[in-house]
C-alpha positions as MATLAB code, in Angstrom:
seq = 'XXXXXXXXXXXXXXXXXXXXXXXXXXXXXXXXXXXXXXXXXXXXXXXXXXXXXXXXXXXXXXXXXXXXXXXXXXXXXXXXXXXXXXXXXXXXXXXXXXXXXXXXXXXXXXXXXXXXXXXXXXXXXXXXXXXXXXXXXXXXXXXXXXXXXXXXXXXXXXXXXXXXXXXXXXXXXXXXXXXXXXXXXXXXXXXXXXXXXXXXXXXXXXXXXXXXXXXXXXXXXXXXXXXXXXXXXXXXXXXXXXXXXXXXXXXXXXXXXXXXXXXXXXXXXXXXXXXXXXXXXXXXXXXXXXXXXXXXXXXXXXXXXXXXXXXXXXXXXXXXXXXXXXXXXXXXXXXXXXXXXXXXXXXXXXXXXXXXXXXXXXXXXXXXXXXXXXXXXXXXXXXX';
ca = [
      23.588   97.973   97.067;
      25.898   95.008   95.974;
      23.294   93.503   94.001;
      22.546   96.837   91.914;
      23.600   97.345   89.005;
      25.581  100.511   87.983;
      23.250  103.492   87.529;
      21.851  105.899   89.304;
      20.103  104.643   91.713;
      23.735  103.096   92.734;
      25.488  105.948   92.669;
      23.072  107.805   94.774;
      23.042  104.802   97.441;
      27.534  104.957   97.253;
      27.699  108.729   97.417;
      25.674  108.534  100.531;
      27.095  105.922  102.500;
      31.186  107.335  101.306;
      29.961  110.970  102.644;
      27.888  110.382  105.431;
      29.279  107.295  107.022;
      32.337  106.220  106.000;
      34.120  110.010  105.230;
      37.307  110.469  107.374;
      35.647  113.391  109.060;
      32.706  111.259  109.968;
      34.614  108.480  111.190;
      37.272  111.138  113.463;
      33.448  112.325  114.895;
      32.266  109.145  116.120;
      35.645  107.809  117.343;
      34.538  107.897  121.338;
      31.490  105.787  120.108;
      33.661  102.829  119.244;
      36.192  103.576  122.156;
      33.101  102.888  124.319;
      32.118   99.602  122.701;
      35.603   98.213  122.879;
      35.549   99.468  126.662;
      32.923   97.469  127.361;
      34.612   94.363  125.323;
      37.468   94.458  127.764;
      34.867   94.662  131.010;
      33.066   91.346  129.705;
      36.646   89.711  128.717;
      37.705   90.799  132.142;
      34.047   89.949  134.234;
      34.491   86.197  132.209;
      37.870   85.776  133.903;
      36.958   86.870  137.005;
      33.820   84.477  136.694;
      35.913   81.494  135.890;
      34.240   81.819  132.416;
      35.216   80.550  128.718;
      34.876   83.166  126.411;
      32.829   82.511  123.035;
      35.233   84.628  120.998;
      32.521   84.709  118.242;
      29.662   85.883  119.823;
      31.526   88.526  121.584;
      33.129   89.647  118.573;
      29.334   89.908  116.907;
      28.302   92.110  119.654;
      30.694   94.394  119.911;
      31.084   94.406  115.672;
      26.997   94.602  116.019;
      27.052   97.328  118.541;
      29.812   99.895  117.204;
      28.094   99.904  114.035;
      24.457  100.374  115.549;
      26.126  103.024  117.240;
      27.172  104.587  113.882;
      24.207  103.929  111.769;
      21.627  104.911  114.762;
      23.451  105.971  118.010;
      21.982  102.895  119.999;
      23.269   99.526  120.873;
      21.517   96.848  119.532;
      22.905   93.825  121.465;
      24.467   93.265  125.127;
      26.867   90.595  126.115;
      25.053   87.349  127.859;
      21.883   87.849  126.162;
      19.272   85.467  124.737;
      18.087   88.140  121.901;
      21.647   89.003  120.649;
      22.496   85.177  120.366;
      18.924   85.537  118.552;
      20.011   88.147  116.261;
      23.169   86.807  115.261;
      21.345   83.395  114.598;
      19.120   85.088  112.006;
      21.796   86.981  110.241;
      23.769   84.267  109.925;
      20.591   82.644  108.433;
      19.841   85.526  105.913;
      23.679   84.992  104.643;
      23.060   80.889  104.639;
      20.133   81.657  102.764;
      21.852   84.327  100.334;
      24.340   81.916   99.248;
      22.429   78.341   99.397;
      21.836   76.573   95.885;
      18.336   77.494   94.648;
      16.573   76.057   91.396;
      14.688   78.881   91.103;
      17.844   80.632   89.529;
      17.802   77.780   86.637;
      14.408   77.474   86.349;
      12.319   80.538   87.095;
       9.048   78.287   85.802;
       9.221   77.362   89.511;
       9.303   80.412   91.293;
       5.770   80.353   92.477;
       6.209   76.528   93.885;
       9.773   77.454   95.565;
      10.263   73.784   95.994;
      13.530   75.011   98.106;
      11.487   77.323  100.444;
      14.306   79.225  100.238;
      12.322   82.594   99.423;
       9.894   81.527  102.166;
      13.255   81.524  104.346;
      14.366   84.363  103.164;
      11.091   86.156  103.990;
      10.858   85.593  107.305;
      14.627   86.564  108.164;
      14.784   89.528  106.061;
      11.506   90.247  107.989;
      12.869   89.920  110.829;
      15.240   92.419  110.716;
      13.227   94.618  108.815;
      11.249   94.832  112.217;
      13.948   95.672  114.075;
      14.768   98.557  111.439;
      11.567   99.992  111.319;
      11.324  100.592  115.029;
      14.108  102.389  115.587;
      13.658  104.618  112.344;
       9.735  105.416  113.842;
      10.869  106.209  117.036;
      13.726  108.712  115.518;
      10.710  109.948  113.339;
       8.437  110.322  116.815;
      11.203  112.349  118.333;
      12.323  114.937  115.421;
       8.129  115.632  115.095;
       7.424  115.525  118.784;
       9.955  118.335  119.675;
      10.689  122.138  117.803;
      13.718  121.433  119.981;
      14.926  118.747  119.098;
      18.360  118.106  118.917;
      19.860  115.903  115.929;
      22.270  113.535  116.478;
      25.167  112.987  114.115;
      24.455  109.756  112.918;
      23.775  108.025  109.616;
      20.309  107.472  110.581;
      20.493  111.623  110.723;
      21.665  112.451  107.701;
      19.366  109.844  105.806;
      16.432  111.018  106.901;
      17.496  114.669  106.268;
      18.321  113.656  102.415;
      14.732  111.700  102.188;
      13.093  114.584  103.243;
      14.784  116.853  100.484;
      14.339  114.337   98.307;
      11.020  112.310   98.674;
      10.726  110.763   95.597;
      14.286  109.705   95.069;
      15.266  108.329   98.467;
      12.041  107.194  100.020;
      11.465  104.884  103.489;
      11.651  101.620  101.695;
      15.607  102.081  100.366;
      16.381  104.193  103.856;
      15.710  100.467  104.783;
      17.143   98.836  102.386;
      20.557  100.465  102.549;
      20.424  100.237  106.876;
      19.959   96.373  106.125;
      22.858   96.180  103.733;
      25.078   97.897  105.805;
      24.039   96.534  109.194;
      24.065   93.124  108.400;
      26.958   93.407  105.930;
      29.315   94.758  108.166;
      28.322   92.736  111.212;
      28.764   89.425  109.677;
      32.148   89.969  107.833;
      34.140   92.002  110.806;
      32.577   89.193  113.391;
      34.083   86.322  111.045;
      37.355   88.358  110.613;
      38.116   88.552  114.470;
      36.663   85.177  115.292;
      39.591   83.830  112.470;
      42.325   86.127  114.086;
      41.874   85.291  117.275;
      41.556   81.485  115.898;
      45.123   81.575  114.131;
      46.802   83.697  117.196;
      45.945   80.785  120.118;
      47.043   78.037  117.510;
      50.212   80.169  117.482;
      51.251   81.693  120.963;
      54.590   83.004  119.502;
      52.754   85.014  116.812;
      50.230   86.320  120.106;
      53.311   86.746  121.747;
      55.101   89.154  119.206;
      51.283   91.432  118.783;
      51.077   91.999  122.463;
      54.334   93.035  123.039;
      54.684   95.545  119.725;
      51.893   96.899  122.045;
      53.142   97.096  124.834;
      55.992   98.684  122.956;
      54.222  101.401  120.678;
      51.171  101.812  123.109;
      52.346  100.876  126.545;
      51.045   98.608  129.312;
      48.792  100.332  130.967;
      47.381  103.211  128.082;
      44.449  101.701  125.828;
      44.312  101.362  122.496;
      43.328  104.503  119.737;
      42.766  104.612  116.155;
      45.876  106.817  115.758;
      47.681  103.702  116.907;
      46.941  101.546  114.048;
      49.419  103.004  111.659;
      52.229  102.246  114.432;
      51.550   98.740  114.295;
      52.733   97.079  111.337;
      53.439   93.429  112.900;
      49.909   93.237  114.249;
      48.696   94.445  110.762;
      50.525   91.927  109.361;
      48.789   89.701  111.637;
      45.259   91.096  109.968;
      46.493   90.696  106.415;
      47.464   86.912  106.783;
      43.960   86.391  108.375;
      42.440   88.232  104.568;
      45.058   85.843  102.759;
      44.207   82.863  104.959;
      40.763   83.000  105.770;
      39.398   85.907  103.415;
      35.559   86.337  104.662;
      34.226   87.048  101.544;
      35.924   83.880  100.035;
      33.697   85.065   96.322;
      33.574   88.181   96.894;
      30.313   89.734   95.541;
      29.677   88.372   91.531;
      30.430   90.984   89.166;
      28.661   91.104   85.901;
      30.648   91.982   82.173;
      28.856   94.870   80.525;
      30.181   94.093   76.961;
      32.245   90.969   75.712;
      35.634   91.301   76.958;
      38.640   89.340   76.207;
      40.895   88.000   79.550;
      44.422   86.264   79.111;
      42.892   84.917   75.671;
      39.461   84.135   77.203;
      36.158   85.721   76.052;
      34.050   86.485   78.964;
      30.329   87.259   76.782;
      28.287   90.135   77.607;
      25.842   89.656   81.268;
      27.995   86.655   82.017;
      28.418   86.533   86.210;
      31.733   86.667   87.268;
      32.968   85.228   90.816;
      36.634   85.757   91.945;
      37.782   83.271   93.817;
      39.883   84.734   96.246;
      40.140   82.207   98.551;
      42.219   80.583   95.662;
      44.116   83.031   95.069;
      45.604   83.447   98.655;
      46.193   79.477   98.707;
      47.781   80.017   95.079;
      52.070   78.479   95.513;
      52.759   80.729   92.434;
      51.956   84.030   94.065;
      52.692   82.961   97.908;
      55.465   81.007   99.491;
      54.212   78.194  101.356;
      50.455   79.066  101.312;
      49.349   76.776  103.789;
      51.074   78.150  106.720;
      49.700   81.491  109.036;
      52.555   83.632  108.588;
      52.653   87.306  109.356;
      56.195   87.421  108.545;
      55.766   87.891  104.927;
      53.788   90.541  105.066;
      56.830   92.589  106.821;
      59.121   91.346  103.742;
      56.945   92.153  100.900;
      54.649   95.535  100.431;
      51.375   94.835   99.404;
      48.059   96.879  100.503;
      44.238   95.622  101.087;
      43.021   98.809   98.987;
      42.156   97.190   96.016;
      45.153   97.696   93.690;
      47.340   94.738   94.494;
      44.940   91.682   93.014;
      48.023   89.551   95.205;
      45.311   90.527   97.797;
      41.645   92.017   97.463;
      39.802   91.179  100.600;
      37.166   94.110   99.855;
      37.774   93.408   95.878;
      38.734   96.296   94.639;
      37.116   99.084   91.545;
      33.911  100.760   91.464;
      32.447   98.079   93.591;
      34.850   98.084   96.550;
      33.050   97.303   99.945;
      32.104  100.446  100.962;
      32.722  100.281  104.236;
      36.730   99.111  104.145;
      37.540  102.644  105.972;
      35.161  101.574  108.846;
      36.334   98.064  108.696;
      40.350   98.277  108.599;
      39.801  100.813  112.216;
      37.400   98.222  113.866;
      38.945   94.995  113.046;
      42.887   95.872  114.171;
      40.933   97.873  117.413;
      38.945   94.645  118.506;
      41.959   92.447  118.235;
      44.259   94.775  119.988;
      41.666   94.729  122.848;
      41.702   91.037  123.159;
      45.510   90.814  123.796;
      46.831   93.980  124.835;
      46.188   92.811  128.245;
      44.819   89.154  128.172;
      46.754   85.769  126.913;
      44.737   83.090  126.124;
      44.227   79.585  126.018;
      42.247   77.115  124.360;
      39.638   75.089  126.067;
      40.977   72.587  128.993;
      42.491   69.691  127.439;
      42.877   71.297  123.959;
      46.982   71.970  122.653;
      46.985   75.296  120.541;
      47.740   73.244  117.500;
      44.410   71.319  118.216;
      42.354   74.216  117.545;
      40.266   73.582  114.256;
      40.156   75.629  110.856;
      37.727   73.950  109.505;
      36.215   76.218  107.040;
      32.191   76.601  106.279;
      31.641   78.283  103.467;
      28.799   80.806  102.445;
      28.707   84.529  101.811;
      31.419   85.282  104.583;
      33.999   82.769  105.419;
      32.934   81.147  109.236;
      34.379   78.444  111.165;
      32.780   75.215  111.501;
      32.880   75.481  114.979;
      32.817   78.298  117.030;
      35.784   79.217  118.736;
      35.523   79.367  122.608;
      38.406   79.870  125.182;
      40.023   80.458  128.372;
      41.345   84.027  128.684;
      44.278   85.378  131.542;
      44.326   88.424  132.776;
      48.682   89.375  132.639;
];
């Protein structure tokens, strides 16, 4: 879908995912589905502690990001915590994003697409493949049950409601892009929410006072001992402060996705020609001195002094860009993401590795597609 190029075949693929995934009624409907993922977030944060465990806040974040959205798109989980396969699956999409953005001379010289001196097709291939596997299965064995049984009861999931539309509409939606659009959205919105939470939880142990104030507007707006709901998020402006610097900071899409000019088209005295591809660097823009006061430091703060929204209309801050080609999933995204954090600390502090000062913790920054650290972020958490 991001690589499309407005027509109809777009807009048939948007329409779709806004009104069968990402609709507020839709998202109200599967709202125990993600309550259940997050409950089983806080069992493994809780079994590690008991275990004397450090938690990799990465791969847990990918499993639970991996599993509510599964859950969504096909009402199964796809990975469990501890496992060989999930670390397995989150290897290979974070290989099919490597891929996606690596340098290729292909793109400069197509003469040299049959020789792909890169192998970066023949990469490509085998990761897409990969998932494509994983994709097929479960859309057969949906396919086995809804012919097996007269009786069959649907469930209300994406996976649902595509198959429903293909069927209406053979020739316009067949298998292949019921495929195609799973992929995009599975591995789209695993990637980007896993790197978002991984870089929150990153800047909140470098800074225990700024963990200190989240927890306890918790503790104040939610209580102690009550968990977490999507209702809650609204009531929480310091920890979605906390969410906003993390966009500004650390924006996971650091490019966003390139946009292409229709027509020539003049900007602040520049000519941008006609099928030119346009990156915006946002990453820049969120380290910019003229547009943020000292840039360079994590602070929530300023996000409680100055209004500005993630919805696309202040270009201060566009973490889904903003326009036509918005993310389409930033109503799915901006419930998950504030949900896992608040999970992490509502009732657990925690520390960085033994031996490690918060301040010690690295930001190094490797860039691709989404924003990752260099090095995963593993540490100690305590039960309070």
């Amino acid at each position: 879908m991001a690589w499309l190029p407005i027509a109809n075949h777009w807009r048939i693929l948007r329409k779709i995912s806004k009104e069968q995934i990402f609709s507020v009624p839709r998202l109200e409907a599967s709202q125990g589905l993600r309550q259940e993922k997050l409950q089983k977030l806080f069992d493994y944060v809780h079994e590690c502690i008991v275990n004397h465990q450090l938690v990799d806040v990465g791969e847990a974040a990918f499993i639970t990001s991996l599993n509510l959205l599964s859950a969504t798109l096909f009402s199964v989980d796809c990975a469990q915590f501890n496992s060989d396969s999930s670390q397995e699956l989150k290897e290979t999409i974070r290989a099919m994003t490597k891929v996606v953005a690596s340098f290729n001379l292909v793109d400069y010289f197509p003469v040299l697409k049959s020789i792909d001196p890169q192998r970066v097709m023949h990469k490509s291939n085998i990761y897409y493949g990969q998932i494509y596997s994983i994709l097929d299965n479960i859309i057969n064995q949906r396919l086995r049950l809804r012919a097996e049984s007269s009786e069959h009861m649907e469930k209300n999931d994406f996976l649902e409601a595509l198959l429903d539309y293909s069927q209406s509409n053979p020739s316009e939606f067949p298998r292949d892009r019921i495929k195609h659009l799973l992929l995009d959205l599975f591995v789209g919105g695993t990637d980007t929410t896993t790197a978002t939470v991984e870089w929150v939880m990153t800047e909140l142990i470098r800074n225990p006072e700024i963990m200190a104030k989240a927890r306890n507007e918790l503790w104040d707006v939610v209580g102690r001992n009550n968990k977490v709901k999507e209702s809650d998020i609204s009531r929480l402006p310091y920890l979605q402060s906390v969410i906003k610097e993390t966009y500004r900071y650390h924006p996971t899409g650091p490019l966003l996705i390139p946009h292409k000019a229709e027509v020539d088209v003049e900007i602040n005295g520049y000519i941008v020609p006609k099928n030119s591809q346009i990156c915006v660097n946002i990453w820049a823009i969120g380290r910019d001195s003229n547009i943020w006061s000292n840039p360079d430091s994590f602070d929530p703060e300023r996000f409680l002094k100055r209004e500005i929204d993630i919805k696309g209309q202040d270009f201060d801050l566009i973490p889904f860009g903003s326009g036509k080609r918005m993310c389409p999933g930033f109503p799915l995204a901006t419930r998950t993401v504030p949900l896992m954090v608040a999970t992490m600390i509502h009732n657990f502090d925690w520390k960085p590795e033994k031996g490690m000062k918060p301040e010690e913790v690295d930001i190094i920054e490797n860039f691709g597609v989404a924003l990752q650290k260099a090095v995963p972020l593993k540490a100690i958490p305590i039960k309070i």
